[in-house]
C-alpha positions in Angstrom: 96.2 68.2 114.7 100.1 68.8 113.0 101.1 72.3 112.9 102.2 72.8 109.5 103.9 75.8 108.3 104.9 76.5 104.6 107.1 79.2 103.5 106.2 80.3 99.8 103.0 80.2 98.0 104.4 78.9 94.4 103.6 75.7 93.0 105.1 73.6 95.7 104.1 75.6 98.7 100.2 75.8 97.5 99.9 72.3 96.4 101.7 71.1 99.8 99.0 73.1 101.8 96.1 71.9 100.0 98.0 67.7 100.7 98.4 69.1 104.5 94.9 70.3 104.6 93.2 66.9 103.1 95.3 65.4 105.9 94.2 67.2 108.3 96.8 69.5 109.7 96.3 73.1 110.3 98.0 74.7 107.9 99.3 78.2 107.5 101.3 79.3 104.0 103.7 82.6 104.2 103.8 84.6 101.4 105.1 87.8 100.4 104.8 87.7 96.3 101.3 86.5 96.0 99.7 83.2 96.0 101.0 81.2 92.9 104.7 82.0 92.8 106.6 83.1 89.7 105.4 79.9 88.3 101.6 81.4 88.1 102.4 85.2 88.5 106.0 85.6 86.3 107.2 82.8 85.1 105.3 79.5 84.1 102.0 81.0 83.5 102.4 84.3 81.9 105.6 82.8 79.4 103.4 79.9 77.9 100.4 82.3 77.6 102.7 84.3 75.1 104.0 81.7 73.7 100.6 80.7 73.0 100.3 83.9 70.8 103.5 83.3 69.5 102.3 79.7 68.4 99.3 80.8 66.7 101.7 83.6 64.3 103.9 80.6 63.8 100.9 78.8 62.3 99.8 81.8 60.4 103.4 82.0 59.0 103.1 78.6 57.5 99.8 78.4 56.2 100.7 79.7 52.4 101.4 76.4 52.5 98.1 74.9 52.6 96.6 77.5 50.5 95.7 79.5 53.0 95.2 83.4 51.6 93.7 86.7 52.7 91.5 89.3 51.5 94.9 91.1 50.0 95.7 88.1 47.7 99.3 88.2 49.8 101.1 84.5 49.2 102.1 84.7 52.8 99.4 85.6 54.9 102.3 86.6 57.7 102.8 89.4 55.9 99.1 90.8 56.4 99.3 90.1 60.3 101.0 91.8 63.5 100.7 91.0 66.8 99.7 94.1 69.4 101.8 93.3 72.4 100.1 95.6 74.7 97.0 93.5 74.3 98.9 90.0 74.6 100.4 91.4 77.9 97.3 92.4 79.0 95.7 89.1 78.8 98.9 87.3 80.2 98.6 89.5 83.1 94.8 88.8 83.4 95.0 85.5 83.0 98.5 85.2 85.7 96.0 87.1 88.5 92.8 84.6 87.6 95.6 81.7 88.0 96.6 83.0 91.2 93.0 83.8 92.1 91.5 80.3 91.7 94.4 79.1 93.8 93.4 81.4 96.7 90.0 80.3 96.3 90.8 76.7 97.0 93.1 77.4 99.2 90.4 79.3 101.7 87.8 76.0 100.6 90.8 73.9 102.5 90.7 76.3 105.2 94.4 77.3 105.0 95.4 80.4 106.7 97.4 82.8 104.3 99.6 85.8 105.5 101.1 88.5 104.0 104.9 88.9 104.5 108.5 87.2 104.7 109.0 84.1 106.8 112.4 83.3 108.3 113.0 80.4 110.6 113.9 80.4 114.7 115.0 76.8 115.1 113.4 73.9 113.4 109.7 73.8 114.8 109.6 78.2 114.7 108.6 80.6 111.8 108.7 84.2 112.1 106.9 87.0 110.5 107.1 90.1 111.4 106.3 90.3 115.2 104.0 87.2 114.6 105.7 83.8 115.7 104.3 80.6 114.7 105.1 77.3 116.2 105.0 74.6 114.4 105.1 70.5 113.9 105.9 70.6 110.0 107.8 73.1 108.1 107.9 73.7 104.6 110.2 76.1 102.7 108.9 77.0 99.2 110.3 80.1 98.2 110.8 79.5 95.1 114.5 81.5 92.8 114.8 84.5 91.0 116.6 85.9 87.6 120.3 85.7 87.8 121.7 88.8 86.8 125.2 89.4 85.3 127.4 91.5 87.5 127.4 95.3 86.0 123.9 94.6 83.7 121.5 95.3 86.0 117.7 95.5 84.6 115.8 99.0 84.0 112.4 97.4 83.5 112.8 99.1 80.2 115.2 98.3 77.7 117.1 95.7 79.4 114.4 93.1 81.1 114.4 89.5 83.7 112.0 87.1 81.9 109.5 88.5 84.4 109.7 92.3 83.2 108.8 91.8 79.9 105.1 91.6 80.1 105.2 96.0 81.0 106.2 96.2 77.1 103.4 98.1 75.1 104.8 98.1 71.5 107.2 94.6 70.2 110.9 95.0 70.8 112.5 96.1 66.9 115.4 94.3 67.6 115.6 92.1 70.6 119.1 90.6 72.1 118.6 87.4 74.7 121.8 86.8 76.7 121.3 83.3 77.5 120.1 79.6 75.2 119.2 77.3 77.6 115.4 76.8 78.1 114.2 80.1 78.8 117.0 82.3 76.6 115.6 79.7 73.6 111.5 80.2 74.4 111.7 83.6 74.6 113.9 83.6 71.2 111.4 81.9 69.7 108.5 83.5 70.9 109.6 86.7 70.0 110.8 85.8 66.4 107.4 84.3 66.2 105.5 87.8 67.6 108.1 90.1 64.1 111.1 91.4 66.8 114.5 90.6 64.6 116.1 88.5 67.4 119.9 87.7 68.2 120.3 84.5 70.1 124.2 85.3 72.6 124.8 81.0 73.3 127.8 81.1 75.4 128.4 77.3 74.1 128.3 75.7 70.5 124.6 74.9 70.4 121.6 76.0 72.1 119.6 74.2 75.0 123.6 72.6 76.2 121.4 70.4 78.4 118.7 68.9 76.2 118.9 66.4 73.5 121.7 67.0 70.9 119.3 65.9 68.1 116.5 67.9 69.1 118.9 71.1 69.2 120.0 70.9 66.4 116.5 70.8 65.1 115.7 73.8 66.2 119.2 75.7 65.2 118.1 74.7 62.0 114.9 76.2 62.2 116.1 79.4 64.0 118.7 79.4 61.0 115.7 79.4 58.4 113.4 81.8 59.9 116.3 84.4 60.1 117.0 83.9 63.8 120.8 85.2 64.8 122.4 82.3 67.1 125.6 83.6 67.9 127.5 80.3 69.7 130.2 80.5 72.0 129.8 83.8 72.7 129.7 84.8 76.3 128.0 87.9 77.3 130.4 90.3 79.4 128.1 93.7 79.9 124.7 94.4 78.8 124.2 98.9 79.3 121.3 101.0 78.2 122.7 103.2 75.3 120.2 106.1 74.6 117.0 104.1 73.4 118.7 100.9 73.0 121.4 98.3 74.6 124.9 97.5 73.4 125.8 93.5 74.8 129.3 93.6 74.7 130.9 90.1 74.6 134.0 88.6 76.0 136.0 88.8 73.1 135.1 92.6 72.7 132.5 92.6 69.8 129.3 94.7 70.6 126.2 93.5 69.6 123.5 96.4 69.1 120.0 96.1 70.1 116.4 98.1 71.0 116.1 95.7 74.1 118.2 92.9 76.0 116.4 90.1 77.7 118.6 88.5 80.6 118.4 84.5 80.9 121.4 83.5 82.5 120.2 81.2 85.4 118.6 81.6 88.6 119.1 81.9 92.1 117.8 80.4 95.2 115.2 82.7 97.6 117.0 81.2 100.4 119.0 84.6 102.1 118.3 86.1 105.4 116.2 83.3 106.6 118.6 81.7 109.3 118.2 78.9 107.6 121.9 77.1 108.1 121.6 78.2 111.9 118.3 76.5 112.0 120.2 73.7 111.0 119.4 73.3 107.5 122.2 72.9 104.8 122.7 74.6 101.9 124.6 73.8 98.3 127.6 76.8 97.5 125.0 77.9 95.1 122.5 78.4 98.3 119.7 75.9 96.8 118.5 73.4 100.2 119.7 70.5 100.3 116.7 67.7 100.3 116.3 63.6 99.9 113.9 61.8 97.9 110.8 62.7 100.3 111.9 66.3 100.7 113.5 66.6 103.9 116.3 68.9 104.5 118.9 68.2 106.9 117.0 69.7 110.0 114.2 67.7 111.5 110.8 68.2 110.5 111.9 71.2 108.0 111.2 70.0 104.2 111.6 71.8 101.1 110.1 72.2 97.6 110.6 73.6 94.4 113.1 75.8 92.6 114.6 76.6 96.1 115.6 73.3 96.2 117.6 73.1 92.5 116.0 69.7 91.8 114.8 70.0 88.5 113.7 73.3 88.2 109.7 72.7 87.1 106.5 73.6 88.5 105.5 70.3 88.1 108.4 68.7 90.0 107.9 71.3 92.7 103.9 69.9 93.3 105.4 66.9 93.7 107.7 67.7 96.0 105.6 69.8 97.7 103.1 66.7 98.2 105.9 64.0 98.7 106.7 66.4 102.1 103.3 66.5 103.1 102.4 62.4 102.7 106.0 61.9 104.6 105.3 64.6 107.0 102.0 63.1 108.0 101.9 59.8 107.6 100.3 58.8 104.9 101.5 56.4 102.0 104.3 57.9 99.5 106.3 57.4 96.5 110.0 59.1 97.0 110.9 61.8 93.6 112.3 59.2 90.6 113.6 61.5 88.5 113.5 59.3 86.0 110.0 59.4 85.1 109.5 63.4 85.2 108.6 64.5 81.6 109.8 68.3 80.4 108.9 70.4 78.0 110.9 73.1 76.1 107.9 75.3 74.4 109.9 76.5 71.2 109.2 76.2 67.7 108.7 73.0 67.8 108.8 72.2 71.6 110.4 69.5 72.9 109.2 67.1 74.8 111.6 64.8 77.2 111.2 62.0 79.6 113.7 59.3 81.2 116.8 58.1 80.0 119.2 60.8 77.6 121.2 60.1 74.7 123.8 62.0 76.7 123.9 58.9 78.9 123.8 56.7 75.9 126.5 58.0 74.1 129.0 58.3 77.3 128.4 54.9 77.8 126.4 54.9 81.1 123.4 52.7 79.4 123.2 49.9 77.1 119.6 51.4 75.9 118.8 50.7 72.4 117.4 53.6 70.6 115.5 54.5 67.5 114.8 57.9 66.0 111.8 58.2 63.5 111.5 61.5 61.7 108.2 63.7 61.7 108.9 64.4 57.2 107.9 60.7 57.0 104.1 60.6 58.9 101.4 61.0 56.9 99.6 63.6 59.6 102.8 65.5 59.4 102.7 66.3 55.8 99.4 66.9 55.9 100.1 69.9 58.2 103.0 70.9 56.4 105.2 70.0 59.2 108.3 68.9 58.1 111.1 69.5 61.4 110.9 67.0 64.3 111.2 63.6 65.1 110.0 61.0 68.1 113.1 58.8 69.4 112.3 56.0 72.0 114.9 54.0 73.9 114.7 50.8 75.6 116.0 48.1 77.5 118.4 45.7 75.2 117.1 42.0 76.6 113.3 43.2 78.3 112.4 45.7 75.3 111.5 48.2 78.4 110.9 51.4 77.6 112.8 53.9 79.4 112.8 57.4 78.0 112.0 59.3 74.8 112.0 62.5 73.2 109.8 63.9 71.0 110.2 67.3 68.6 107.2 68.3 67.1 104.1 71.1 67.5 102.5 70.0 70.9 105.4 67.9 72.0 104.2 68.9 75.6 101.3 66.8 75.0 102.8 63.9 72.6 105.2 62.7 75.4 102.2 61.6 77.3 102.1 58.2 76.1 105.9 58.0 76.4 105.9 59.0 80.2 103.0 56.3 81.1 105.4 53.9 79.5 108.3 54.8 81.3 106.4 54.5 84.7 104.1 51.7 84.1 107.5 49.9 82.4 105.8 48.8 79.5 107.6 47.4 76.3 108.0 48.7 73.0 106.0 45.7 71.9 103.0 46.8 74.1 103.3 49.9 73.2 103.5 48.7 69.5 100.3 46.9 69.6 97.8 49.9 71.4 96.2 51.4 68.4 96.9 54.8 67.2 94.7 57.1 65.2 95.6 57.1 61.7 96.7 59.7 60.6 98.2 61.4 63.9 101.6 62.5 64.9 101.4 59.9 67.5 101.4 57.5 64.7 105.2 58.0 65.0 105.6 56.6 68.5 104.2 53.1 67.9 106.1 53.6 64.7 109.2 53.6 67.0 108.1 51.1 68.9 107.9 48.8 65.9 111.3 49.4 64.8 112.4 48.7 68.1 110.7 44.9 68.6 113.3 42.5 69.9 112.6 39.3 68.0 112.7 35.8 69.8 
C-alpha cells in the first residue's frame, strides 16, 4: 500500500486524498488552517456567498423596471432595502465551517488520517511535523498562497482589510477604497457597491480585470460608471495608513484618496517558505510558486504539487484537478495531463464573466487564425424580458473545421452559461453542431446557438 503524504488541506490537497484513498493508498493530509483551504474557509467560499447577497440587491435595484413596488409606493424599491452585514457575515462564516465540515466528514469515510500542524520536507520521501516524521512513497504539497500586501500598508483587521478579514465587519463600510482591479479588487467592488458602501476602484492600468477579455471589461467599466462606481485607472497605490477612523491611499503621483476602509487586492503569494523545499530538491519560480508539469510533478521525485502554490491558474477548480492528475500519475491509474485550454473561469461581478479556451488577446496579436463572433445580450428576447440590457456571448472557432475553441460570455449567471461553451471546447464540436442542439426559447442561452449560427462556414 503507497504511502501518500499531502501537505495542505485546500481544494487540491482534499480532493487528492480522497483520489489516493479510492486508490488505495494510506493517506495522511497535513494541515495547519483547517480542512478546506482559503478556498472553503477565506476565499472561494465565503466571497461568492456575499456576492450572493450582493446579487440578490443588484436584482432588487433593477426591478422598478419590471413594475416591481413596495408597500411605500417608492419607484425604486432599492431605496426601501439595506443589507445588515453582520448577519451576511454570519452566514458566510456558517456556511465556510459546514463547507469545511462536510469535507472532514468524507474525508474520515475515506479513512484519511488528518493532523494538526505545519509540514516541511526532509528529502523527497520524508515529511515532518513537529517531532512526528512520516515516511512516505507519494508526496503532495498543497499549501495553497496568501494576500500580497504592499510594503508599509500592512492590515489592522479593522479599517484596512486582506480579502479574508473582511467577513469580522458588523456594520457596511460608508466609503470603501479597493487597491487592486484584477479579479478579486473588481468582485469585491462590485459586491460592495451592490451591498450601499460608495466604492472607489485604485486600477493601477487603463482598464479593470488587465487580464480578461477587453470587451467584457469594458462592459463592466461601463456599468461601474453607471451605478456611480469610482474607477480610478492608472493609478498605482503607493501607501494605504489608518487615519483616525478612516484610511488615506496615497497614490504614486501624490494624490490622496480618503476612505472609512481600504480593501488590499494586489496579488498573492505562494505558502511555500521554511519548508526546505529547494534542498529537498524541488525548484521554485523567483516568485516562490513550485514549479510542476502537466501531471503535477515537481522537479524532485515522487514530490507533486497542486493548487495556488503552484501559480497555475489560480482556481479551486484547477487545483482539484491537479490535485487528482498527481494522484492517478502517482498511482497508476489512467490520466489526462492539465490542458489549460479547456479550463472555464468565472469573474462573479455585475454581470460575471464567464471564459473558456482561446482569448481575443491571442486573436488580435496574431497568435490564432480563430474566427470570432460577438452577439449582444440587448438583442435576446429573454434578455429584455429581464430587463437585462449589458452583456454579450462571443464564440470563436476554427477558420476551415468550424471547431469551436473558446468563448466568453457577460451576462447574470455567466458562471453557469459557459457550460455549454466548455463541453464544446473539450468534446471539439462545431459551431454547426452546436447550432443545431435546441435551446429553450426564450433563454439567455438562446444567444450561444445564436453565435453559432452566425458563425456556419458554408460549403
Amino acid at each position: 500500500m503507497a504511502r501518500v503524504v499531502i501537505i495542505g488541506g485546500g481544494p487540491g490537497g482534499y480532493e487528492a486524498a480522497s483520489a489516493a484513498a479510492q486508490l488505495g493508498g494510506e493517506v495522511t493530509v497535513v494541515d495547519s488552517d483547517g480542512i478546506g483551504g482559503s478556498g472553503v474557509r477565506t476565499d472561494a467560499v465565503p466571497s461568492k456567498t456575499l456576492i450572493a447577497t450582493a446579487e440578490v440587491m443588484t436584482e432588487v435595484e433593477e426591478a422598478g423596471e419590471l413594475g416591481v413596488r413596495l408597500d411605500d409606493g417608492d419607484d425604486n424599491p432599492a431605496n426601501s432595502v439595506r443589507v445588515d452585514l453582520s448577519v451576511v457575515n454570519k452566514r458566510v462564516k456558517a456556511l465556510a465551517a459546514a463547507q469545511s465540515e462536510g469535507i472532514q466528514r468524507r474525508l474520515d469515510s475515506d479513512k484519511v488520517r488528518v493532523i494538526k500542524g505545519r509540514g516541511r520536507l526532509d528529502g523527497p520521501e520524508t515529511v515532518v511535523v513537529g517531532d512526528e516524521r512520516l515516511d512516505a512513497d507519494v508526496i503532495l504539497i498543497a499549501t495553497g498562497a496568501r494576500p500580497r500586501i504592499l510594503t508599509g500598508s500592512e492590515p489592522d483587521g479593522e479599517r484596512i482589510l486582506t480579502w479574508e478579514q473582511v467577513y469580522e465587519l458588523q456594520e457596511l463600510p460608508e466609503r470603501l477604497i479597493v487597491v487592486g482591479s484584477g479579479v478579486t479588487g473588481a468582485e469585491f467592488a462590485s459586491a460592495y457597491d451592490a451591498l450601499g458602501s460608495d466604492v472607489v476602484l485604485v486600477s493601477s492600468r487603463d482598464r479593470v480585470l488587465p487580464g480578461e477579455d477587453a470587451d467584457a471589461a469594458a462592459v463592466l467599466e461601463d456599468v461601474f460608471k453607471r451605478r456611480g462606481l469610482t474607477v480610478l485607472s492608472k493609478s498605482r497605490a503607493e501607501s494605504v495608513k489608518r487615519q483616525g477612523d478612516g484610511v488615506v491611499v496615497t497614490l504614486t503621483d501624490g494624490r490622496k484618496v480618503e476612505g472609512s476602509h481600504a480593501l488590499l487586492a494586489v496579488g498573492s503569494l505562494p505558502n511555500t517558505d521554511d519548508m526546505n523545499l529547494v534542498e529537498s530538491g524541488v525548484s521554485l519560480t523567483d516568485g516562490g510558486f513550485v514549479k510542476v508539469d502537466r501531471v503535477s510533478r515537481t522537479t524532485a521525485r515522487g514530490v507533486y504539487a497542486a493548487g495556488d502554490c503552484t501559480g497555475v491558474l489560480m482556481l479551486a477548480s484547477v487545483a482539484s484537478m491537479q490535485g487528482r492528475i498527481a494522484m492517478a500519475h502517482a498511482l497508476g491509474d489512467a490520466v489526462a495531463p492539465l490542458d489549460q485550454s479547456t479550463v472555464s473561469a468565472n469573474v462573479f461581478t455585475a454581470p460575471e464573466i464567464a471564459t473558456v479556451g482561446l482569448s481575443q488577446a491571442v486573436v488580435d496579436a496574431g497568435g490564432s487564425t480563430a474566427m470570432v463572433v460577438k452577439v449582444a445580450l440587448a438583442d435576446n428576447a429573454r434578455a429584455k424580458m429581464q430587463g437585462v440590457r449589458d452583456g454579450f456571448v462571443k464564440l470563436f472557432c476554427l477558420p476551415n473545421t468550424g471547431i469551436v475553441v473558446g468563448g466568453v460570455v457577460v451576462a447574470p449567471r455567466a458562471s453557469e452559461l459557459i457550460h455549454p461553451i466548455s463541453l464544446a471546447v473539450a468534446a471539439r464540436l462545431t459551431v454547426d453542431q452546436v447550432a443545431q442542439s435546441f435551446t429553450v426559447y426564450p433563454s439567455i442561452s438562446g444567444s450561444i446557438a445564436e453565435a453559432a449560427r452566425r458563425l456556419h462556414l458554408r460549403n
